[in-house]
DOVO-298829 format. One line per field, with one value per residue (C-alpha): chain; x, y, z; residue in three letters; residue number from 0. Coordinates in steps of 0.02 Angstrom, whole numbers, always signed. Each point is the difference from the previous one (the first is absolute). Layout:
ch = c(A/...)
east = c(X/...)
north = c(Y/...)
up = c(Z/...)
aa = c(ALA/...)
i = c(NUM/...)
! end
This chain:
ch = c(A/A/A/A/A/A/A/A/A/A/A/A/A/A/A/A/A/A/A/A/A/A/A/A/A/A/A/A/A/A/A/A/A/A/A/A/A/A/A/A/A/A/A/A/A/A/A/A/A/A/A/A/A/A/A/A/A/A/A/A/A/A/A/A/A/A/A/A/A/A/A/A/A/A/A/A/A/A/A/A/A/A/A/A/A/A/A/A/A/A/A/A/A/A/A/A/A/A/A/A/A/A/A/A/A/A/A/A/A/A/A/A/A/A/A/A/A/A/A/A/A/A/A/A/A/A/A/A/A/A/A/A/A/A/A/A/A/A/A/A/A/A/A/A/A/A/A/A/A/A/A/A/A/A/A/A/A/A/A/A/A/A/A/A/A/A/A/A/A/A/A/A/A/A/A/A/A/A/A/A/A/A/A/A/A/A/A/A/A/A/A/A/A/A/A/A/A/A/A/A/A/A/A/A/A/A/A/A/A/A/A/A/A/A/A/A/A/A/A/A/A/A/A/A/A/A/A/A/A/A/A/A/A/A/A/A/A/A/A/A/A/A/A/A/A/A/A/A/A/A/A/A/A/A/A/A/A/A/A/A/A/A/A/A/A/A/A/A/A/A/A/A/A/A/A/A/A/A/A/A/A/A/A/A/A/A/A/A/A/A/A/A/A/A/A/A/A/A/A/A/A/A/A/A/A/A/A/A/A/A/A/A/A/A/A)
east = c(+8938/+89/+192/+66/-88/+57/+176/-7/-83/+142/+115/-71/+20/+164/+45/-122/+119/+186/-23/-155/-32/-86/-132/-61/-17/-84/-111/-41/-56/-69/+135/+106/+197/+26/-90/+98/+154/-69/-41/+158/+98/-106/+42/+193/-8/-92/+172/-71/+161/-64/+89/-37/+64/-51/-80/-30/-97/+3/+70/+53/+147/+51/-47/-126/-178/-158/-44/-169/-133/-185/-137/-157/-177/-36/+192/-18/-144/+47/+153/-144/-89/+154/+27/-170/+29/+175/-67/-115/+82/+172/+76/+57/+190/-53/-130/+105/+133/-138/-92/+172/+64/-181/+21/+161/-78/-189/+155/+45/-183/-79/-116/-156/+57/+8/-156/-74/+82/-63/-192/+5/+97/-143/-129/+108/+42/+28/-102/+61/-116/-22/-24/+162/+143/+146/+198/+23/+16/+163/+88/+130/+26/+0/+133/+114/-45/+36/+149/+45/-38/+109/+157/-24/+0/-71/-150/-23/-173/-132/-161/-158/-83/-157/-34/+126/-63/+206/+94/+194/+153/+99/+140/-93/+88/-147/-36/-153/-178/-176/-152/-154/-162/+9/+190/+156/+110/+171/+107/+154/+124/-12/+164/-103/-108/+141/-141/-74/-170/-134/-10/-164/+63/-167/+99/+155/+43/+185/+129/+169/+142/+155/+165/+34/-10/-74/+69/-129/-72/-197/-132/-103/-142/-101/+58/-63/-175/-22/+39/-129/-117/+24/-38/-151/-133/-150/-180/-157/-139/-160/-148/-210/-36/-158/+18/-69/+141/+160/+27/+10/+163/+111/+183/-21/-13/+144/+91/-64/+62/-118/+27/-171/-196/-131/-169/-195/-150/-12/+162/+187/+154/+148/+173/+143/+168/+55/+145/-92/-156/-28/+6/-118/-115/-5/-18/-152/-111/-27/-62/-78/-193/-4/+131/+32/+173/-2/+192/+100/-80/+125/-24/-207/+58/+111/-159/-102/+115/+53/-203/-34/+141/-67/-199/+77/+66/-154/-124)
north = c(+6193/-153/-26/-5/+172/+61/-36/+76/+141/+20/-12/+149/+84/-5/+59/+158/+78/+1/-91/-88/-51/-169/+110/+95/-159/-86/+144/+31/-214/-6/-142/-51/+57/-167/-54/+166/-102/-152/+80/+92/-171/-65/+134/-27/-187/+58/+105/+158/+108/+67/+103/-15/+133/-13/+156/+46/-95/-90/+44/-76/-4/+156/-67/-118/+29/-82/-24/+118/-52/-28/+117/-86/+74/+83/+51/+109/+58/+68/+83/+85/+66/+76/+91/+81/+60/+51/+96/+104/-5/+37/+126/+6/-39/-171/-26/+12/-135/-116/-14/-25/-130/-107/+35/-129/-109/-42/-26/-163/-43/-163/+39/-60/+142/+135/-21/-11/+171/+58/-47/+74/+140/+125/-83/+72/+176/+108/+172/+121/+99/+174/+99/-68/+130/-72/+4/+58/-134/+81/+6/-125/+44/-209/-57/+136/-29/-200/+31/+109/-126/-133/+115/+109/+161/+152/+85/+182/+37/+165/-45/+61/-34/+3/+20/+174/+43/+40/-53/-69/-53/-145/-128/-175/-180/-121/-140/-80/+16/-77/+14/+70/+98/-13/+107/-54/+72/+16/-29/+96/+60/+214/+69/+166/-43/-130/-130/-132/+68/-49/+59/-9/-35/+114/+136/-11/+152/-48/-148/-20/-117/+74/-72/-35/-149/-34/-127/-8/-166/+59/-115/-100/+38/-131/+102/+162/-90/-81/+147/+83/-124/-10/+198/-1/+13/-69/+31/-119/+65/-110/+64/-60/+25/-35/-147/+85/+134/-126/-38/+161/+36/-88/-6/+146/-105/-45/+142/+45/-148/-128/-180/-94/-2/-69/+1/-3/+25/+159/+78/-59/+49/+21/+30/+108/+47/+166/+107/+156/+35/+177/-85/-123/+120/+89/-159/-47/+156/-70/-121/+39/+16/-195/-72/+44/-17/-142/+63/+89/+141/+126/-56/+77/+147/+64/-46/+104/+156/-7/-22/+163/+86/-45/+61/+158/+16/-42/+126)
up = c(-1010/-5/+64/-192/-30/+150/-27/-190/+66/+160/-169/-79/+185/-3/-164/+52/+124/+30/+172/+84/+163/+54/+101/-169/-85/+165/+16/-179/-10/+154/+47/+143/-8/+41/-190/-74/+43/-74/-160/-18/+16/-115/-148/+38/-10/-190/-16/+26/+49/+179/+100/+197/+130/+176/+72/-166/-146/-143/-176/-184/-62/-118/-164/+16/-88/-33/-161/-57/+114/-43/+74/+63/-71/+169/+21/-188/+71/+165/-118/-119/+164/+70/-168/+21/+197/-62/-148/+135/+147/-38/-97/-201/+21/+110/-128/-133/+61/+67/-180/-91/+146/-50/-189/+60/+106/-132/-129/+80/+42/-92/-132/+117/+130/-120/-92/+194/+35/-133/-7/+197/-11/-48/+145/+146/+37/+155/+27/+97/+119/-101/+168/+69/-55/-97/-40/-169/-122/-83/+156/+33/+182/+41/-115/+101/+172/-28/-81/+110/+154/-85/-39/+187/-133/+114/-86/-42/+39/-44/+113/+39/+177/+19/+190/+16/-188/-32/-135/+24/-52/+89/-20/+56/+35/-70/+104/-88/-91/+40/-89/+118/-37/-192/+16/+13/+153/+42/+161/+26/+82/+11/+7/+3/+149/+76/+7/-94/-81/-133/-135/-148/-165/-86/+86/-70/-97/-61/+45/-53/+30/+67/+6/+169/+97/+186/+106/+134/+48/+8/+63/-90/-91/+96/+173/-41/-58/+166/+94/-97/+22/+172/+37/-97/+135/-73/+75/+1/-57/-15/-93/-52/-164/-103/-89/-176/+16/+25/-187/-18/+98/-123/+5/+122/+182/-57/-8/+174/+69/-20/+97/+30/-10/+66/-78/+92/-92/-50/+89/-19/+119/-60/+82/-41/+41/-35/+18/-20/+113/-74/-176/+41/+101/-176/-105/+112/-34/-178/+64/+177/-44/-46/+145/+186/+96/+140/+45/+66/+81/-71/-166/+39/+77/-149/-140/+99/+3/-170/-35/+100/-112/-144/+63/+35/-193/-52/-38)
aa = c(UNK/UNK/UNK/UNK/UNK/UNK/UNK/UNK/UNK/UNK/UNK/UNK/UNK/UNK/UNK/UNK/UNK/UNK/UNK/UNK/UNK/UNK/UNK/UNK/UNK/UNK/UNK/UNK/UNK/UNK/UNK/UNK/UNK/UNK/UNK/UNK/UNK/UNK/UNK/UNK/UNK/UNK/UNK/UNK/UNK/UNK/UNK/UNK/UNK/UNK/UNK/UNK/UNK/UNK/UNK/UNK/UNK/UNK/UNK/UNK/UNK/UNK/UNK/UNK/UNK/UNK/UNK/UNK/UNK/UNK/UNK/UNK/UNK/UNK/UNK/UNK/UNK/UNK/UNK/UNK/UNK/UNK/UNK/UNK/UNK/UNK/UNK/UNK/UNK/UNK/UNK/UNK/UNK/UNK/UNK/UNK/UNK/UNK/UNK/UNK/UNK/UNK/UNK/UNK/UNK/UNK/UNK/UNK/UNK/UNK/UNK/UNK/UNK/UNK/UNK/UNK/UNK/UNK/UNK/UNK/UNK/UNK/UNK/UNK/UNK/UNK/UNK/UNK/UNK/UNK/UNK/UNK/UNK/UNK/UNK/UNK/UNK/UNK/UNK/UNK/UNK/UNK/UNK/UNK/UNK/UNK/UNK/UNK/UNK/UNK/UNK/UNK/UNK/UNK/UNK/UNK/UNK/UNK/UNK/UNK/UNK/UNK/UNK/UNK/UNK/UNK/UNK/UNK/UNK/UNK/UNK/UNK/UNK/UNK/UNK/UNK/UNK/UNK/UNK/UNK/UNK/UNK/UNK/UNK/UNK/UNK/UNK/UNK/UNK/UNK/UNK/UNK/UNK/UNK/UNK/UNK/UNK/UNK/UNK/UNK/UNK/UNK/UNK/UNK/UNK/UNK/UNK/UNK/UNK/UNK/UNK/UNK/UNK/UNK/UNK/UNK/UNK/UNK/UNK/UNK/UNK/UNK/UNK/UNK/UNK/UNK/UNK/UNK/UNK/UNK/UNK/UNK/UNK/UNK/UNK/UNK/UNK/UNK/UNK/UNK/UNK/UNK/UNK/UNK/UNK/UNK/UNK/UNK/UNK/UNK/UNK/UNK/UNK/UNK/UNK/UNK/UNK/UNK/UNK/UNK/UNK/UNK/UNK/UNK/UNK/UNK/UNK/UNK/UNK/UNK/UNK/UNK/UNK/UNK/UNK/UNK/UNK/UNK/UNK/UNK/UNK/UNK/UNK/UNK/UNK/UNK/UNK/UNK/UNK/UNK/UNK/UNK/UNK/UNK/UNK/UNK/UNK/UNK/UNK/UNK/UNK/UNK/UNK/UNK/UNK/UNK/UNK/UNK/UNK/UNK/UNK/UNK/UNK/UNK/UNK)
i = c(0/1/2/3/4/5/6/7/8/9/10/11/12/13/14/15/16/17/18/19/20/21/22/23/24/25/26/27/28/29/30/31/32/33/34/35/36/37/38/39/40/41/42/43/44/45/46/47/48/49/50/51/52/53/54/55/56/57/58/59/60/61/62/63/64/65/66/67/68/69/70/71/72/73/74/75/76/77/78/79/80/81/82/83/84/85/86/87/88/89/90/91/92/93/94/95/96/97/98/99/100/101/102/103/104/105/106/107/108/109/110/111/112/113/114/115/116/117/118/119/120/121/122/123/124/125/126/127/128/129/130/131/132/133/134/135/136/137/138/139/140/141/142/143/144/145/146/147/148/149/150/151/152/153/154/155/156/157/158/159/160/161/162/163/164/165/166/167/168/169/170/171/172/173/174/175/176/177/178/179/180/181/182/183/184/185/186/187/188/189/190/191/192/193/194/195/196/197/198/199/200/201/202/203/204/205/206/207/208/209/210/211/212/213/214/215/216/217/218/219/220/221/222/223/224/225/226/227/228/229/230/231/232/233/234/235/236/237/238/239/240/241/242/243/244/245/246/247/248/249/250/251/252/253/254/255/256/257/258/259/260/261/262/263/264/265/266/267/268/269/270/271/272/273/274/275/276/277/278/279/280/281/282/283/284/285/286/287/288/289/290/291/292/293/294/295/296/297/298/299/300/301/302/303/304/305/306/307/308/309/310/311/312/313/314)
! end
């Protein structure tokens, strides 16, 4: 990207957000702060109406607006791709306002851009995996908890747990939502339990906004992923497995915690990093008369007592 695309693009920045600091746009060009200042001279001496506040970032003026920009062939197309993963991935009230916010944006597209959109729109798609469970597509659980987020509304909510098998009902402070496993999950605060807890939107049974207000300051979202991050212990396991039989593990290594391989003539190892040793240990027996485990020890001693167990069941 040259500096004249950079600067149009730093433009477009700007008029994203109500404030922007030089370190988003340094980090999102990959430039020095000391070339964000350039720039940002640059569109002022163009008379651009920038506002500059130290300690905090740079805005425009109330009331100043680009004229209807042009979307790039590979820009339209990253927009039709997200309406696909939105469509899937989301639930109906998002999907609703993200195909009617794109009906506006192809309506100021060039001719050339449309017809592209068009011709391509049927040649991608998104599957989801059929053994996964899933929210229910009329729920509109998403469209509450981020407007709830934005406004600090506290949330009625009717859950189901699945580790105590009990069902509830709880007043929670939302503090933000991440997409992991194929589900979407919720961070919050539990005035029920007096602690922040996660929460599994496929187990929602009922949400509702109240009318009351919280005025805690809660952490981050980025904070509480960290942490969790952080406590996961993870476990190497490294593994030989017949070449012939590798293709056959699919997507599933990677769901086990898959990092490298390394492959000999007729055997290949593989490493993992797992959370769950007894998972694993389990995962292994489907495949444990074509591999062998090189480590850990423990990892050995739990395949062959759950391998006893099952001998025992078998008669």
């Amino acid at each position: 990207m040259n500096r004249i695309e950079r600067i149009s693009a730093i433009l477009i920045q700007l008029q994203s957000k109500k404030v922007v600091t030089a370190q988003e746009i340094a980090d999102r060009f990959e430039i020095s702060l000391r070339t964000v200042y350039r720039d940002m001279r640059a569109l002022e001496e163009t008379g651009v109406p920038i506002a500059a506040e130290a300690g905090t970032g740079y805005s425009i003026m109330e009331g100043y607006k680009l004229p209807p920009v042009h979307f790039s062939i590979n820009e339209a197309t990253a927009l039709l791709t997200a309406e696909k993963l939105i469509e899937k991935l989301t639930d109906t009230g998002i999907d609703k306002d993200y195909k009617s916010a794109l009906l506006k944006i192809k309506a100021i597209l060039r001719s050339t851009e449309k017809n592209y959109l068009e011709t391509i729109e049927d040649h991608i798609e998104v599957i989801k995996n059929r053994y996964v469970p899933e929210t229910s597509p009329d729920s509109d659980f998403l469209q509450k908890i981020i407007s709830a987020i934005s406004t600090k509304v506290v949330l009625d909510l009717d859950y189901y747990a699945t580790t105590s098998g009990e069902f509830s009902s709880r007043k929670i402070e939302p503090v933000g939502i991440f997409f992991l496993g194929n589900r979407w999950l919720l961070i919050a605060y539990c005035r029920l339990r007096s602690d922040y807890r996660n929460f599994r939107l496929d187990r929602f049974l009922k949400l509702s906004s109240t009318t009351e207000i919280y005025r805690t300051k809660h952490p981050s979202l980025k904070s509480f992923l960290d942490k969790m991050s952080a406590e996961e212990k993870l476990h190497k396991v490294v593994i030989e497995i017949e070449n012939d039989v590798v293709r056959y593990l699919g997507e599933q290594k990677f769901y086990n915690g898959y990092v490298d391989e390394k492959k000999g003539k007729t055997k290949t190892e593989m490493t993992f990093l797992t959370p769950s040793m007894e998972g694993f240990a389990r995962w292994y027996l489907m495949i444990g008369d074509h591999s062998s485990i090189i480590s850990p020890p423990e990892l050995k001693d739990r395949v062959r007592v759950i391998y006893k167990e099952i001998s025992k069941n078998i008669k």
